[in-house]
C-alpha positions as CSV (number, residue, x, y, z in Angstrom):
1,X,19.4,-0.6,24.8
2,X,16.8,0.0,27.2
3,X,14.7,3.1,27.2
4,X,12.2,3.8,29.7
5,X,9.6,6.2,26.9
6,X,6.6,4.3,25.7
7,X,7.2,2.5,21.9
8,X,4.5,5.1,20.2
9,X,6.4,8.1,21.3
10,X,9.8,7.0,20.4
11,X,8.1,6.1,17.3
12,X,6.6,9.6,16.6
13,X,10.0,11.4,18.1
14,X,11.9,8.9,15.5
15,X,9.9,10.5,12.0
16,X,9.8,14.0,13.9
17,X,13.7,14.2,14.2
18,X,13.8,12.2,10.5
19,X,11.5,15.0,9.2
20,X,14.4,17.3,9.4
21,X,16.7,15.8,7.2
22,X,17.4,17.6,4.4
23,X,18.0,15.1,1.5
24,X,14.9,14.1,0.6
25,X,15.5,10.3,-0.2
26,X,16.8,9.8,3.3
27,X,14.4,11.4,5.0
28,X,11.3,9.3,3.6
29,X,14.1,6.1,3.7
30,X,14.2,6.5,7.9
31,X,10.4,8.0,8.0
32,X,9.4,4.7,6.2
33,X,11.4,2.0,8.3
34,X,10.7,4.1,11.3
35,X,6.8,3.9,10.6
36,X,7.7,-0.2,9.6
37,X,9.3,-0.9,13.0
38,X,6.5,1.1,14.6
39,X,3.5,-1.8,12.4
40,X,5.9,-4.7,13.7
41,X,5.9,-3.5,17.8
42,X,2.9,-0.9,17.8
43,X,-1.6,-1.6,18.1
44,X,-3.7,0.1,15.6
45,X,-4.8,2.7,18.5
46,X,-1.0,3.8,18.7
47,X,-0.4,2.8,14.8
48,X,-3.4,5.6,14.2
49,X,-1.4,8.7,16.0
50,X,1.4,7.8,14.2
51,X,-0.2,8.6,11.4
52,X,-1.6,11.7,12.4
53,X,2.3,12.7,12.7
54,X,2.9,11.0,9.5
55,X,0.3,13.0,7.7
56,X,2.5,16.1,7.9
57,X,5.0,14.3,5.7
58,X,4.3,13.6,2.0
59,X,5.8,9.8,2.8
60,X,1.9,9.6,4.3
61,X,0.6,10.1,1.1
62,X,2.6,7.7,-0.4
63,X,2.4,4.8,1.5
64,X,-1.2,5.2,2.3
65,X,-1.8,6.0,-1.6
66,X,0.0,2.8,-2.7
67,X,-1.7,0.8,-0.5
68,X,-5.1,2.3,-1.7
69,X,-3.6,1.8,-5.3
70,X,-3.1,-1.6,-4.7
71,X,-5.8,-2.7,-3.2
72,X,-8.1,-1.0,-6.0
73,X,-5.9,-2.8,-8.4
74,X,-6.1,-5.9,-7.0
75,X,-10.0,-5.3,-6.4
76,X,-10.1,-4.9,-10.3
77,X,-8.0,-7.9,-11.3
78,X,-10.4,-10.2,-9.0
79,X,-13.4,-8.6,-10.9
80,X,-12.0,-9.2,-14.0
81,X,-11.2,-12.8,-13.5
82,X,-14.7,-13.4,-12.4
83,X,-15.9,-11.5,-15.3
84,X,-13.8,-14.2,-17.6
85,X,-15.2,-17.1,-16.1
86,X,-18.6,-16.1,-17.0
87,X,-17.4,-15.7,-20.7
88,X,-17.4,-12.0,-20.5
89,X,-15.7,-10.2,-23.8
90,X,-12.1,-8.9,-22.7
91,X,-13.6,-5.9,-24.3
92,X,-16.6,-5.3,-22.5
93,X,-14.4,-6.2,-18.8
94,X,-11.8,-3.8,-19.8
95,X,-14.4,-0.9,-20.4
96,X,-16.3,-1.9,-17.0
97,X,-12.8,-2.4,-15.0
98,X,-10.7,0.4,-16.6
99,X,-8.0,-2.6,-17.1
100,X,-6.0,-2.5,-20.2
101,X,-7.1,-5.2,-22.7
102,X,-3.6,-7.2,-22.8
103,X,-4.0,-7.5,-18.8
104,X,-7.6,-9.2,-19.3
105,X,-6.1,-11.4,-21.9
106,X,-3.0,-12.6,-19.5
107,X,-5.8,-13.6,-17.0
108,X,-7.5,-15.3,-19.3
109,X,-4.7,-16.6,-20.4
110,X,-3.7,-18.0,-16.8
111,X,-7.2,-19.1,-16.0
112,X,-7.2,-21.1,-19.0
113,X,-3.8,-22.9,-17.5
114,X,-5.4,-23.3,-14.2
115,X,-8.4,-24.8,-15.6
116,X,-6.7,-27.5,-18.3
């Protein structure tokens, strides 16, 4: 189907019209692959206004917070491990890393497989 309207305006008409569906689940399910298809066939100048539409929808603050989340948590798990190789006490990495202790010992755990 051809259409003639630039790809970052269909993008932010496609969560704009989305945004007023009234069951909530289906409304962030088509915000969501909307703002997908838009990362596949949109640049990060046109990705950026997008999210300036998406930030009037709490599906924003969801994907951008589990990205955040994610990345912190995987920021923490790569600290840890260093922190293990150096012989660090699980106890003293979960305190600096806010990880829980049985996390630090499945690292450990895996590094020692690695390692052997």
């Amino acid at each position: 189907m051809k259409n003639k309207s630039p790809r970052d305006e269909l993008a932010a008409n496609s969560i704009k019209l989305a945004q007023n569906i009234p069951d909530t689940t289906k409304r962030n399910a088509c915000i969501a692959a909307a703002y997908a298809f838009a990362n596949k066939y949109l640049v990060k100048s046109q990705l950026d206004k997008l999210l300036e539409v998406l930030r009037m929808n709490d599906l924003a603050t969801i994907l951008i917070g589990d990205a955040v989340a994610k990345t912190v948590a995987d920021t923490k798990i790569e600290i840890a491990k260093k922190l293990i190789k150096r012989g660090i006490s699980v106890e003293a990495i979960a305190e600096d890393t806010d990880l829980e202790e049985s996390i630090i010992r499945q690292l450990k755990t895996e590094l020692d497989k690695e390692s052997a």
